[in-house]
C-alpha positions in Angstrom: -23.6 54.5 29.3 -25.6 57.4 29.8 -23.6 60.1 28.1 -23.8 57.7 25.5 -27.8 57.9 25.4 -28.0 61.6 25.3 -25.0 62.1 22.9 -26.9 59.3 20.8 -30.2 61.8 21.5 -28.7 65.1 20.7 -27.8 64.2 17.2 -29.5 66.5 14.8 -31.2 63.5 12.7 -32.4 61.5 15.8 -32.9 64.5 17.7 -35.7 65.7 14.5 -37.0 61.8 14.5 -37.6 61.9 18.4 -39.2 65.4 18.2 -41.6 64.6 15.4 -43.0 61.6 17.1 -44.0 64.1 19.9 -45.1 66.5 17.5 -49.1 65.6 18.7 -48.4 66.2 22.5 -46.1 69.0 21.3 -49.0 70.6 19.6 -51.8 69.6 22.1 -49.9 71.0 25.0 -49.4 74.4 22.6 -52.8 74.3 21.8 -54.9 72.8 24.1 -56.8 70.1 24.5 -60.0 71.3 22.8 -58.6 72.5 19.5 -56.3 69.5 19.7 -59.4 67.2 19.4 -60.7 69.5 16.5 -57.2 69.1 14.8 -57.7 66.1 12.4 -54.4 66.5 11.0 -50.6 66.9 11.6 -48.0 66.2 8.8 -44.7 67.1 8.9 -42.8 67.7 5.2 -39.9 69.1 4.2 -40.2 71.1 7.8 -43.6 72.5 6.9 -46.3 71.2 9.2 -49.6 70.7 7.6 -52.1 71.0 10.1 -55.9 70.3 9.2 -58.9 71.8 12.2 -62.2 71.2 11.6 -63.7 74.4 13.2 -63.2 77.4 10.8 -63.0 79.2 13.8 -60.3 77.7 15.2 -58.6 77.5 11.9 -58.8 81.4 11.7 -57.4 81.7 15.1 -54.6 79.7 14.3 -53.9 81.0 11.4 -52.9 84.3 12.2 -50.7 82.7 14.7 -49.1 80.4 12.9 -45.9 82.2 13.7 -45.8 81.9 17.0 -47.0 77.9 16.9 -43.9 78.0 15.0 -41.8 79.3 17.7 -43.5 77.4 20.5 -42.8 73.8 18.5 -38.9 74.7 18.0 -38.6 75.6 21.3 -40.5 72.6 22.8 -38.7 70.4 20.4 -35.3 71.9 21.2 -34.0 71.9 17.8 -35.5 73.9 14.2 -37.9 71.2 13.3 -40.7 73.9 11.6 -39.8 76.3 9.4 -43.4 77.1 9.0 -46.7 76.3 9.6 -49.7 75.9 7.0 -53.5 75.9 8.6 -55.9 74.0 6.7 
């Protein structure tokens, strides 16, 4: 029953479904817990996450690493579930 489970898991669409609904303590855990609390935003479309901070200077800092938040969430997630990363 178990192999079952995790072959069930490891498919690509449930394994994109199961990541995206950690995508919020995927990011915080990236991020932190501060600028978490000043993101009010995280949409995921088309495999672009749209993320919204309220501090411009957070939002600056995040924006020239949007790259490697890119990186971080794939490899968290296991699977290519960004293909980029848009700071608002």
């Amino acid at each position: 029953m178990g192999d079952l489970l995790e072959e069930f898991f490891h498919r690509p669409y449930i394994a994109a479904k199961v990541a995206e609904g950690k995508l919020p303590d995927t990011w915080r855990a990236i991020v932190g817990d501060r600028a978490a609390e000043l993101t009010t935003q995280l949409r995921l479309e088309n495999r672009i996450l749209h993320v919204r901070i309220q501090s411009s200077v957070l939002r600056q800092e995040l924006f020239y690493q949007r790259e490697a938040l890119k990186e971080q969430i794939n490899r968290r997630a296991g699977i290519q579930l960004v293909n980029a990363v848009i700071i608002r």
